[in-house]
C-alpha positions as CSV (number, residue, x, y, z in Angstrom):
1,X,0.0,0.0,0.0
2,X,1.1,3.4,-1.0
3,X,1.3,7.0,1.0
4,X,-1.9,8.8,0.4
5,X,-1.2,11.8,-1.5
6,X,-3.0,15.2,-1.5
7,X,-5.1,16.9,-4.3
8,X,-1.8,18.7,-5.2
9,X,0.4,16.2,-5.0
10,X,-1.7,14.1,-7.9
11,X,-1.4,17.2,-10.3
12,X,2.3,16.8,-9.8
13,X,1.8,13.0,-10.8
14,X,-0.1,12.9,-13.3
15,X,2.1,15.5,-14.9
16,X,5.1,13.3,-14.0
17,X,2.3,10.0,-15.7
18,X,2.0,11.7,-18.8
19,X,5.4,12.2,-19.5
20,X,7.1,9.1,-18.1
21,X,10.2,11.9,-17.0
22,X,9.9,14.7,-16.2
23,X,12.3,17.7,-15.4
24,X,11.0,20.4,-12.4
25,X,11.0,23.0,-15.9
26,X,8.6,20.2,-17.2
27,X,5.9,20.0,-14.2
28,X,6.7,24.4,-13.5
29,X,5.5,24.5,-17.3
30,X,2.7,22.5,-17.1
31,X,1.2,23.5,-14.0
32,X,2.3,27.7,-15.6
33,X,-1.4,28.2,-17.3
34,X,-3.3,25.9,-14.4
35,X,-2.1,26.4,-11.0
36,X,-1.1,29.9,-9.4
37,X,1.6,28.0,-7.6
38,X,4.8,29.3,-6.6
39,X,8.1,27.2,-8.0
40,X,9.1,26.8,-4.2
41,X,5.5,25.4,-3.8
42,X,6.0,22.9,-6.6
43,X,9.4,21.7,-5.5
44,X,7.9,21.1,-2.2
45,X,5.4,18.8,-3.5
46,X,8.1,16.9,-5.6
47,X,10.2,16.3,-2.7
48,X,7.2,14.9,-0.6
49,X,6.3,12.9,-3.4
50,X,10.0,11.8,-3.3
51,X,9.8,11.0,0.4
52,X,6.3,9.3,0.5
53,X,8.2,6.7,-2.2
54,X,5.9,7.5,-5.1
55,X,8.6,9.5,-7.6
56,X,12.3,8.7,-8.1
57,X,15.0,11.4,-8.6
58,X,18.1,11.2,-10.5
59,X,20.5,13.8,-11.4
60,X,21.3,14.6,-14.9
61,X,23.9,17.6,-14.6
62,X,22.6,20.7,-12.9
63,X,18.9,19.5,-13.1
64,X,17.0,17.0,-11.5
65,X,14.8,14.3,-13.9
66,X,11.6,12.6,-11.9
67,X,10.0,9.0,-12.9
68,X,7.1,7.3,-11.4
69,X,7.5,4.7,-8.7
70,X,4.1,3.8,-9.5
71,X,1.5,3.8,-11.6
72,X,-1.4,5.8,-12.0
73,X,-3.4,2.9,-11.9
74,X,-2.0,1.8,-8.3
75,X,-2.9,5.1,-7.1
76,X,-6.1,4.9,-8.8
77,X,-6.9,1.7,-7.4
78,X,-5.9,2.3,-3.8
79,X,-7.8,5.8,-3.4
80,X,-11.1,4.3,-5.0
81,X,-10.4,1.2,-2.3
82,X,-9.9,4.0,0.5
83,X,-13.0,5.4,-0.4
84,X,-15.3,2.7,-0.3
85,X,-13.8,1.0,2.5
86,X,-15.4,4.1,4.4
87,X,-18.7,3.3,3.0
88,X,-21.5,1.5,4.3
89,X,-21.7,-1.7,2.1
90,X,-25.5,-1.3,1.4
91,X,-24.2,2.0,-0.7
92,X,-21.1,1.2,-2.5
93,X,-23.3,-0.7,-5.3
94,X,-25.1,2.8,-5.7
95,X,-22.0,4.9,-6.1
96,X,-20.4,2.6,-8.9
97,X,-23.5,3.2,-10.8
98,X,-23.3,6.6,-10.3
99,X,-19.5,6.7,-11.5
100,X,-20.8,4.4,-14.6
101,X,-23.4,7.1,-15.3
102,X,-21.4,9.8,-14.9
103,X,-18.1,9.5,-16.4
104,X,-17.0,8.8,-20.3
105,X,-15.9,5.0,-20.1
106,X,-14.6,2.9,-24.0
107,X,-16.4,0.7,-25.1
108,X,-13.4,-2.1,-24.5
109,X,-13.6,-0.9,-20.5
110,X,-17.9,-0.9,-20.8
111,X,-17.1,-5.1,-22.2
112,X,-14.7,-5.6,-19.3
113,X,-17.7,-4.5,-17.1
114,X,-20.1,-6.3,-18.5
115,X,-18.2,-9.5,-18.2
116,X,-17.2,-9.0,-14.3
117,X,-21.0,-7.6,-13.5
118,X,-22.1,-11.4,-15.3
119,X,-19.4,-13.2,-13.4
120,X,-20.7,-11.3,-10.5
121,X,-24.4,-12.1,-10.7
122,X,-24.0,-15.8,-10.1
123,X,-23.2,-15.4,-6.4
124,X,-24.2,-11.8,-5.7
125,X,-26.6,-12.0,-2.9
126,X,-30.3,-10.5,-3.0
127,X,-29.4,-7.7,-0.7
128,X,-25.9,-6.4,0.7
129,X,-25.9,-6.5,4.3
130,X,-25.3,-2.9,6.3
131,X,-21.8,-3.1,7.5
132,X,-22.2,0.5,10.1
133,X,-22.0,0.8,13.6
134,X,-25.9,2.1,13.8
135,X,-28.0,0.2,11.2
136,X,-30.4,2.8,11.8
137,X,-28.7,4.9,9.6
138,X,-29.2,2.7,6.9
């Protein structure tokens, strides 16, 4: 399991994502037009990124090139895991159906769903039980 990381810190990332390397010019440019971020600011969050383990560092003259230690998809995975971990069980099945309704998903990732959901339905119980504390909040 990997270091949470903040809402700035994944801007850094999936700069760092896109481009496989990245120099500090590279991120400073493309967070120039989207963030009102100081460079100080953005160093900062490269060197916590370095610290939390999620971004290497290697020197290449007087500048500094960045690579992922992991993948977007890792992250990806472990926040959406984070998330509904918190969740009463009863809900979770809501708020993927939300997520399918509300975000642009290929039609290769729409099969891939379609296949798990059938897979799924064989065993899937008639109703989730309610994993809270108070099941009256259910």
């Amino acid at each position: 399991m990997y270091q949470e990381i903040s809402d700035a810190e994944w801007e850094v990332m999936r700069i760092v994502w896109t481009l496989q390397e990245a120099y500090t010019s590279d991120i400073l440019a493309a967070l120039k037009d989207k963030k009102s971020w100081s460079q100080s600011t953005i160093k900062t969050l490269i060197r916590r990124l370095i610290t939390k383990g999620l971004l290497s560092s290697k020197k290449d003259g007087r500048k500094f090139i960045y690579s992922p230690l992991v993948t977007e998809t890792q992250m990806i995975n472990q926040s959406s895991e984070k998330l509904l971990a918190k969740m009463c069980d009863m809900h979770k099945g809501g708020a993927i159906l939300k997520l399918l309704q509300d975000y642009p998903i290929s039609k290769s990732d729409l099969i891939k769903i379609e296949k798990e959901v059938q897979s799924k339905l064989k065993t899937a119980p008639d109703a989730v039980a309610c994993n809270c504390i108070d099941k009256k909040m259910c």
